[in-house]
C-alpha positions as CSV (number, residue, x, y, z in Angstrom):
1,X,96.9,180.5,243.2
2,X,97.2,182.4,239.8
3,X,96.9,180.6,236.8
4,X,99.8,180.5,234.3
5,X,99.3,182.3,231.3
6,X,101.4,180.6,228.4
7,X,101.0,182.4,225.2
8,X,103.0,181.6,222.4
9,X,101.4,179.0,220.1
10,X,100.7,181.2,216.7
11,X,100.7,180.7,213.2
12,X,104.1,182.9,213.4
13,X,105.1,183.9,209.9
14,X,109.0,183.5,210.0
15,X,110.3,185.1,206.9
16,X,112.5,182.8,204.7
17,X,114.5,184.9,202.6
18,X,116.6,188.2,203.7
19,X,116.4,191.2,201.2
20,X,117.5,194.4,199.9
21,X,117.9,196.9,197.2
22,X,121.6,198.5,197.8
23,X,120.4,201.6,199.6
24,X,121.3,203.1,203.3
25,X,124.7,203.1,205.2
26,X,126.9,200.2,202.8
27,X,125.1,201.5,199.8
28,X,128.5,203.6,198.9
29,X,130.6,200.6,200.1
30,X,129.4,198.6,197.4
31,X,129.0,201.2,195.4
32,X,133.2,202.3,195.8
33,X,134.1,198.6,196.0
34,X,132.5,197.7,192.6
35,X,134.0,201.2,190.8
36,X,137.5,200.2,191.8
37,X,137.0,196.8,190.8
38,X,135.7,198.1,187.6
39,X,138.4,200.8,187.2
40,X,141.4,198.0,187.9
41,X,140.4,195.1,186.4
42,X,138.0,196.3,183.5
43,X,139.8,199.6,182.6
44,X,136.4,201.0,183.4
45,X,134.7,199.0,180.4
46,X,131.5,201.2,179.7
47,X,129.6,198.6,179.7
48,X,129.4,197.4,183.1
49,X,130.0,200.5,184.6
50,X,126.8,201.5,184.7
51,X,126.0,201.9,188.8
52,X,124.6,204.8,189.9
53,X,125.3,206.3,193.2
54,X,122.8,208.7,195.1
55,X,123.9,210.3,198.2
56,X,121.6,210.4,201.4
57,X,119.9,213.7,201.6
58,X,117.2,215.2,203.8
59,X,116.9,211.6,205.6
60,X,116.8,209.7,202.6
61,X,119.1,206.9,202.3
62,X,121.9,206.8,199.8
63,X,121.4,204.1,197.3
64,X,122.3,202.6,193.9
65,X,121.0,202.6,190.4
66,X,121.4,201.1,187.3
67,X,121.1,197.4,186.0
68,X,122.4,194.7,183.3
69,X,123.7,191.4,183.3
70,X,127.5,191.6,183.8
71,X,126.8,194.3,186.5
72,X,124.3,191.9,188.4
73,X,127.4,188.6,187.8
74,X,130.0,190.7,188.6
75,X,128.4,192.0,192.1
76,X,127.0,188.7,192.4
77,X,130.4,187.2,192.7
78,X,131.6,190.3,195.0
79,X,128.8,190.4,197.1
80,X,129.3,186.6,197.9
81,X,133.0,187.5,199.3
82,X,130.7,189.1,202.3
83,X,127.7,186.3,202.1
84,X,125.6,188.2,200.1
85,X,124.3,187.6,196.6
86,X,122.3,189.1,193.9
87,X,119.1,188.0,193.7
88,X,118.0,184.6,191.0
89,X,115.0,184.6,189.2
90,X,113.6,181.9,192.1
91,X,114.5,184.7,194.4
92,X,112.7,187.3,192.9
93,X,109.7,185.6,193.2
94,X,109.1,185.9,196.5
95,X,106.3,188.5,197.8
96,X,108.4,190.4,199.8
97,X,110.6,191.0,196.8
98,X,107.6,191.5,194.1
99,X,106.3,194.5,196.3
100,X,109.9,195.8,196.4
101,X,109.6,196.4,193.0
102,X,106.3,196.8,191.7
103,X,105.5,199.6,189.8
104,X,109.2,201.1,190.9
105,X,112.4,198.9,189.8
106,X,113.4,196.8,187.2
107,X,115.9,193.8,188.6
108,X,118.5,191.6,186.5
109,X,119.6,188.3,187.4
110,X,122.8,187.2,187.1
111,X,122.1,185.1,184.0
112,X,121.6,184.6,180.5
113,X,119.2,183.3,178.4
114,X,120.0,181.1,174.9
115,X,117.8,180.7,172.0
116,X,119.5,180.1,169.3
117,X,123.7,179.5,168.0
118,X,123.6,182.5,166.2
119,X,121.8,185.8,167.2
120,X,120.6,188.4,164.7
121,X,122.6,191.5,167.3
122,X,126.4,190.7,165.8
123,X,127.7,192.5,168.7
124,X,126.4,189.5,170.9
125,X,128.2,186.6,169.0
126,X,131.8,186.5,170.5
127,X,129.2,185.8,174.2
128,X,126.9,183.5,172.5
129,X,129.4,181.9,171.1
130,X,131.5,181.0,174.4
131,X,128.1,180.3,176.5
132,X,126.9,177.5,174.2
133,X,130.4,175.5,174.4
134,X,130.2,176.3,178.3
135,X,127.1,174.9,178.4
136,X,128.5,171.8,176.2
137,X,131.0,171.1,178.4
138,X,128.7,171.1,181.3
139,X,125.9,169.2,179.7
140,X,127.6,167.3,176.8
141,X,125.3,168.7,174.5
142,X,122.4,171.3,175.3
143,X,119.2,172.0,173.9
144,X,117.7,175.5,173.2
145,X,116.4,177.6,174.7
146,X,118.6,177.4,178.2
147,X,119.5,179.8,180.7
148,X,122.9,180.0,182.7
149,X,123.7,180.9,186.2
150,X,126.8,180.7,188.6
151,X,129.2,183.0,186.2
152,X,131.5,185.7,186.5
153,X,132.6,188.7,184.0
154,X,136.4,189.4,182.8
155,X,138.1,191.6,180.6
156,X,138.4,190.6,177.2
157,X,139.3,190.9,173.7
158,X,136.0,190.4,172.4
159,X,134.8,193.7,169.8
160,X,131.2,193.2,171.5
161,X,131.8,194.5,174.6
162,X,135.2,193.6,175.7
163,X,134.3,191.2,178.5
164,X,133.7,187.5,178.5
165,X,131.6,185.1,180.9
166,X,133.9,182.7,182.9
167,X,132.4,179.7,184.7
168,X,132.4,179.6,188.6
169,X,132.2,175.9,190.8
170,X,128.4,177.2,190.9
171,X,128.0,176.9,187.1
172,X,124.3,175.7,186.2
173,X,122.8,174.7,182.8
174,X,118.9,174.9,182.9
175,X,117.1,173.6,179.9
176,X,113.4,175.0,179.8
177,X,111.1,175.2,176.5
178,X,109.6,177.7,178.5
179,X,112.2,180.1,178.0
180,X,110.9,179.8,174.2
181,X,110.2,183.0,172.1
182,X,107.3,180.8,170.8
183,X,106.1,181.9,174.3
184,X,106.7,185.6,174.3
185,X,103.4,187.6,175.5
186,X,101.6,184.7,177.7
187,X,100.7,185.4,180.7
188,X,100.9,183.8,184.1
189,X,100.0,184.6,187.7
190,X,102.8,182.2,189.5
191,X,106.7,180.9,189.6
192,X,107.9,177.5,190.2
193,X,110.4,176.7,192.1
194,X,113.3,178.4,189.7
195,X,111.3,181.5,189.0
196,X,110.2,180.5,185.9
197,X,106.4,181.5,185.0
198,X,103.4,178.8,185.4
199,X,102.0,179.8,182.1
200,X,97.9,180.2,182.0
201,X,95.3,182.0,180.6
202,X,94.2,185.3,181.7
203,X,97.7,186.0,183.7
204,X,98.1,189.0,185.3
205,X,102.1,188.7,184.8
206,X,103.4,188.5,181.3
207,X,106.4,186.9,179.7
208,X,108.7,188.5,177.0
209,X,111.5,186.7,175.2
210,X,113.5,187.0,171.9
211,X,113.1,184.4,169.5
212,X,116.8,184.2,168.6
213,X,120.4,184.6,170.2
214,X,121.2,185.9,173.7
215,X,119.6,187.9,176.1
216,X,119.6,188.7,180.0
217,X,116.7,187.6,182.3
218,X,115.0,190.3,184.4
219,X,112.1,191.1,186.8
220,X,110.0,194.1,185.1
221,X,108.4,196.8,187.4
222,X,105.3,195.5,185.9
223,X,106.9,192.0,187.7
224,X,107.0,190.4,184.0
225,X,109.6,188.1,183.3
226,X,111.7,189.6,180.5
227,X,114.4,188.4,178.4
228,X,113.4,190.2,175.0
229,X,116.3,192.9,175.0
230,X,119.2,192.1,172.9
231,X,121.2,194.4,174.1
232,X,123.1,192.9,177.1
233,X,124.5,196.6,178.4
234,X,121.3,198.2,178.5
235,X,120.6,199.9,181.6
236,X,118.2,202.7,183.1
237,X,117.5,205.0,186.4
238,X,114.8,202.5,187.2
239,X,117.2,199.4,187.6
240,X,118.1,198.4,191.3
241,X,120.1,194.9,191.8
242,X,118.5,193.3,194.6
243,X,120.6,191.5,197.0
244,X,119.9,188.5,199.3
245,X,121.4,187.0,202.2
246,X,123.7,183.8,202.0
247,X,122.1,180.5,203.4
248,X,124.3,180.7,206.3
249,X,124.2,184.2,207.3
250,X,120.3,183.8,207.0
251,X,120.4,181.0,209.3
252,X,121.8,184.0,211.4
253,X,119.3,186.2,210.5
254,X,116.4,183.8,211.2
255,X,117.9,183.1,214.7
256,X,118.4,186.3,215.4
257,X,114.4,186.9,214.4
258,X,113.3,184.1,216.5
259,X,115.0,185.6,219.3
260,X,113.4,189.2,219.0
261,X,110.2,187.4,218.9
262,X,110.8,185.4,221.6
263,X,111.6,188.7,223.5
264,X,108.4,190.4,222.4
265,X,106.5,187.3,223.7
266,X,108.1,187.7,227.1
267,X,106.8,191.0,227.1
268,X,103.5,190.7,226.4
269,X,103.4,187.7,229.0
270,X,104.8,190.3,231.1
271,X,102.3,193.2,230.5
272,X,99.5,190.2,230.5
273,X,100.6,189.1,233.7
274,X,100.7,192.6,234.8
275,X,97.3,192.8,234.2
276,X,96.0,189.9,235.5
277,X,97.3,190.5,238.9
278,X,96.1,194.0,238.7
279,X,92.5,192.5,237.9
280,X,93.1,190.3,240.8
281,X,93.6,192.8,243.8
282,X,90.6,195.1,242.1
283,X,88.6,191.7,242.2
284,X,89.6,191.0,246.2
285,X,88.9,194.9,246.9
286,X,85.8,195.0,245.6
287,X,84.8,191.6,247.1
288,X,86.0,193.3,250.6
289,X,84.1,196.3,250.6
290,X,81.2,194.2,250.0
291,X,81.7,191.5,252.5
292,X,82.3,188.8,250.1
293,X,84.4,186.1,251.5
């Protein structure tokens, strides 16, 4: 009798995050959904219009450019209506999403960094001003520097840029001297667990932040942590928002990857078993025509 073969018992590298840059079929879905948004709501405020969108050609996919801050918070808080979201600092560190884009893409976060009450960029005061008593109300009292997450954009009366940052349930407070400008230039190799750099000598990732006021957080194509630009509308061709599955649709996605490989591994037991009974009846038919019983 034939022995069973039971193959399956790997070091199987499951992956643990789901991620994109907004490129192929649903690139100009996002791309139309957040223009209208933009155009309703925001009267088409320059400065978070700033999505790019390139149309597939010659079997390229279509995809989207351009990146700041209230572009990545507002998307953020549209892409969670379909169980996406933009990628956080923690998410970016993941491998997967550091080859992305190295040496391509920059990436913002949907966040912003505060090192000081008053910032030396006038046109950022009217934001600085309205994140520090968010973060008061949150925290009671805050301590610089601190980053914010879990906020959305909305028109506004503000001269700076005519939009203001309003709190959603997911509102966070994170208060880090390593988001210092003390610590602008060191270098580190890894992230903790929020993405924030494990500082240490000869790095090969860097560290940039201003040493006053408010800035945005992004992932450089160099994969340095920057949040030295105190200009909160800047963006370029080389910025892609990175989006990342919700936790429950990547519960689907992980089931559904399980699955696959459980169907591979039935086909290679297949093919294996295949072959085994193949080597089986060449073994008997060789063992006939020499007379071995």
């Amino acid at each position: 009798m034939a022995k069973s073969n039971k193959l399956g018992k790997f070091n199987w590298r499951v992956p643990t995050i789901s991620s994109t840059l907004i490129e192929g079929e649903d690139a100009p879905v996002i791309y139309d959904m957040f223009g209208e948004d933009a155009t309703k709501r925001f009267n088409g405020n320059k400065y978070l219009t700033v999505l790019n969108l390139v149309p597939a050609q010659e079997g390229n996919p279509a995809y989207v450019t351009g990146s700041n801050v209230f572009a990545a918070a507002r998307l953020d808080t549209l892409a969670r209506q379909n169980n996406m979201r933009v990628a956080t600092l923690a998410d970016l560190s993941h491998p997967q999403i550091l080859a992305m884009v190295k040496d391509q893409f920059y990436s913002d976060t949907p966040a912003l960094v505060a090192q000081s009450a008053r910032d030396s960029r006038g046109q950022n005061a009217g934001i600085l001003k309205h994140v520090v008593e968010l973060a008061e109300e949150k925290m009671g009292t805050v301590k610089f520097p601190f980053m914010v997450t879990g906020f959305d954009v909305a028109p506004s009366e503000d001269k700076g840029y005519g939009l203001s940052i309003t709190p959603r349930d997911d509102f966070t407070v994170v208060q880090d001297d390593r988001f210092s400008g003390n610590n602008c230039g060191k270098t580190f190799n890894e992230a903790d667990e929020l993405g924030l750099p494990k500082f240490e000598n000869e790095g090969k990732r860097r560290f940039y932040a201003r040493n006053n006021g408010l800035s945005g957080l992004y992932l450089g194509r160099n994969l340095s942590i920057d949040s030295d630009d105190d200009d909160l509308a800047v963006s370029g061709e080389y910025g892609r928002v990175v989006l990342v599955r919700g936790e429950a649709d990547n519960a689907k996605i992980l089931q559904e990857y399980i699955a696959k490989q459980n169907a591979n591994l039935q086909e290679l037991r297949g093919k294996l078993k295949t072959r085994y009974q193949s080597g089986l009846k060449e073994i008997e038919s060789l063992a006939q025509r020499l007379g071995v019983k």
